[in-house]
N, C-alpha and C positions, 0 to 999 in steps of 0.2 A: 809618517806614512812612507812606506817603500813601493816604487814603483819598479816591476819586476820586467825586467828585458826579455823578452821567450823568443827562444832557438825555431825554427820554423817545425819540428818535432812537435814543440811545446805547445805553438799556434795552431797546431794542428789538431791536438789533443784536447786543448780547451774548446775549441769551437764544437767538436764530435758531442763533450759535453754539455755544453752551454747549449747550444744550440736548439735542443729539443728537436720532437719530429713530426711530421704530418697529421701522422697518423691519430695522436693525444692532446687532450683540451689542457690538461693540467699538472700531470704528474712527472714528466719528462725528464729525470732529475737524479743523476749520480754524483758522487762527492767528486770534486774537483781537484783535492790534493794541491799538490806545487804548483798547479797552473794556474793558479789564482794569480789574475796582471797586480793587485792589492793587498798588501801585507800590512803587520803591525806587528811587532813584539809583544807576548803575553803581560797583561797587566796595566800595557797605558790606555789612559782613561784621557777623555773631555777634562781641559784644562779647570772647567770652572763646576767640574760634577762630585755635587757632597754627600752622592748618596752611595749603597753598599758596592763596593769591587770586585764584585763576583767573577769570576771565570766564565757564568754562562752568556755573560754580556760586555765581555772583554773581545773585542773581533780579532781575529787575528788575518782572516781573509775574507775576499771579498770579487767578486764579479757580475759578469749583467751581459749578456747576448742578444742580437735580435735575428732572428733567420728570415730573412728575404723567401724563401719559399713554402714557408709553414705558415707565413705571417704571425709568429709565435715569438716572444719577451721571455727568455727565463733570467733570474737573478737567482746566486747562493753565493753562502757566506757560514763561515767556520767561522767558530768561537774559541775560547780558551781552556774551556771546560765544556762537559754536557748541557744542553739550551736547557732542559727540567728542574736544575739543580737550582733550589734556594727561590724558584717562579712564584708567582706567574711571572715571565721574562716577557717584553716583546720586543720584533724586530720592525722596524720601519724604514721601510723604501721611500726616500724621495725623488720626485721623476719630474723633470722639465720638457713638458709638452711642447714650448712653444714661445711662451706668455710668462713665465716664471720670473724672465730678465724684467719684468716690471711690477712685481711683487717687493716688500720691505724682506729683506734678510731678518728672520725671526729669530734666530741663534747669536747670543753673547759670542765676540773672539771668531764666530761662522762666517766672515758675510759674503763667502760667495754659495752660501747654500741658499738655494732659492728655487723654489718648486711649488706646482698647479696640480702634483694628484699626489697619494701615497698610497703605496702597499704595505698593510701591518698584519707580521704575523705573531701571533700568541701561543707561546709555550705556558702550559699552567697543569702544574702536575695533579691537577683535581682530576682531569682529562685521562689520566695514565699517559703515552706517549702518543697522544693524538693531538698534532697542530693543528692550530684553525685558522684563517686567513680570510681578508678581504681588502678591496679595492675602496678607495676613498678618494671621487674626484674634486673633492674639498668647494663642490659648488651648490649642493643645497640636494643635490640626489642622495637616492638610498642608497649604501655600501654596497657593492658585490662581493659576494663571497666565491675567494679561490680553495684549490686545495695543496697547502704546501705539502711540500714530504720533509722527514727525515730520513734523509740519505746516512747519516751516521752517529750517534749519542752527539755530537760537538757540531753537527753538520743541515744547515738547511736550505732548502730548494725550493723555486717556486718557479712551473712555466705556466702560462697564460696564453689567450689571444690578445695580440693589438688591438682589437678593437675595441678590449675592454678598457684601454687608456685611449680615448678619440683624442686627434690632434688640435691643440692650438694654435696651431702656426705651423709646424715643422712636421717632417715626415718622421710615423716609427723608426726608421734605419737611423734617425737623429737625436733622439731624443735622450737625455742624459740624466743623471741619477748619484745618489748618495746612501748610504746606509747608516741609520745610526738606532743601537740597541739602548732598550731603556727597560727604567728598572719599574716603570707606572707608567700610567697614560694619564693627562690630565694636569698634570703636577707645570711647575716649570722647570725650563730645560735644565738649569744648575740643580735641580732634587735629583732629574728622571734620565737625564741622555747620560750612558755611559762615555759614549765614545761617538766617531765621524769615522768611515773610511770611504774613500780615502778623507783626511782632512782637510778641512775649509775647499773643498772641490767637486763640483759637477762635472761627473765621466761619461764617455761616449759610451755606448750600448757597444759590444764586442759584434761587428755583423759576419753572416754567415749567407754565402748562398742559398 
């Protein structure tokens, strides 16, 4: 994982992005390009993953905003190929509410990934290029469903409301997170997790006025 230094230009750019706006429950959501703070070179994969190496689940970026005025969470994240190609792909958000730091680290080689909700979004070219998406407070509720976008063949976005992730402890502006694409759900992580970004780390939400 590379952790990318941004010029105050740069800071400035991402957040405009990330940030989402008042105005929209969900959709909030342009490709990010270079201002991804989360990089990775096309192709590296989860040290302990034996399943296919696609491109569409290879990350190559990766971020996560929270805007103090919209009360709105967007996360996106660029892959190395198209999300459709070789699917159903999903993407899975981990997000530390609060309470996570007292959870077992479920990830082989992972163990500071540790999280109390997740956001999974699912490419599956049955769909044509319609993602689908919901929220998973991993506590015995029914999922909600968001709506991500495809901002670009390679490229996916999702803004939401905070409240659809309630706190465990710590405020939205705090709460931290992990991305890792997978080639199935259900399976274990050495079949199904492509990759981490950034790896073995829970990140700060990027905040935004």
């Amino acid at each position: 994982m590379r952790f990318n230094r941004l010029s105050p230009l740069a800071l400035a750019c991402t957040a405009l992005i990330l940030g989402g706006c008042a105005g929209s429950s969900t959709n909030a959501v342009t490709p990010a390009g270079p201002s991804f703070r989360f990089t990775e070179a096309a192709g590296t994969f989860y040290k302990d993953y034996t399943g296919p190496q696609r491109p569409a689940i290879s990350a190559i970026g990766a971020d996560g905003s929270f805007s103090n005025s919209a009360q709105m969470i967007t996360v996106v994240a660029k892959m190395a190929g198209p999300v459709f190609a070789g699917g159903p792909n999903y993407y899975v958000w981990g997000f530390d509410r609060g309470t996570a730091s007292k959870n077992a680290a479920p990830f082989p080689d992972e163990p500071t990934i540790k999280f109390d909700a997740v956001l999974i979004v699912t490419a599956d070219p049955a769909n044509g290029t319609t993602l689908t998406g919901v929220i998973n407070l991993l506590n015995g509720a029914t999922p909600q469903p968001v709506t991500p976008i495809l901002a670009a063949a390679d490229t996916i976005g999702v803004t939401f409301p905070a409240a659809m992730l309630p706190s465990t402890g710590a405020a939205p502006a705090q709460y931290t997170w992990n991305l890792w694409p997978r080639s199935g759900l259900g399976g274990t992580p050495a079949a199904q997790i492509a990759a981490f970004i950034p790896d073995n780390l829970m990140v700060n939400l990027l905040n935004s006025p």
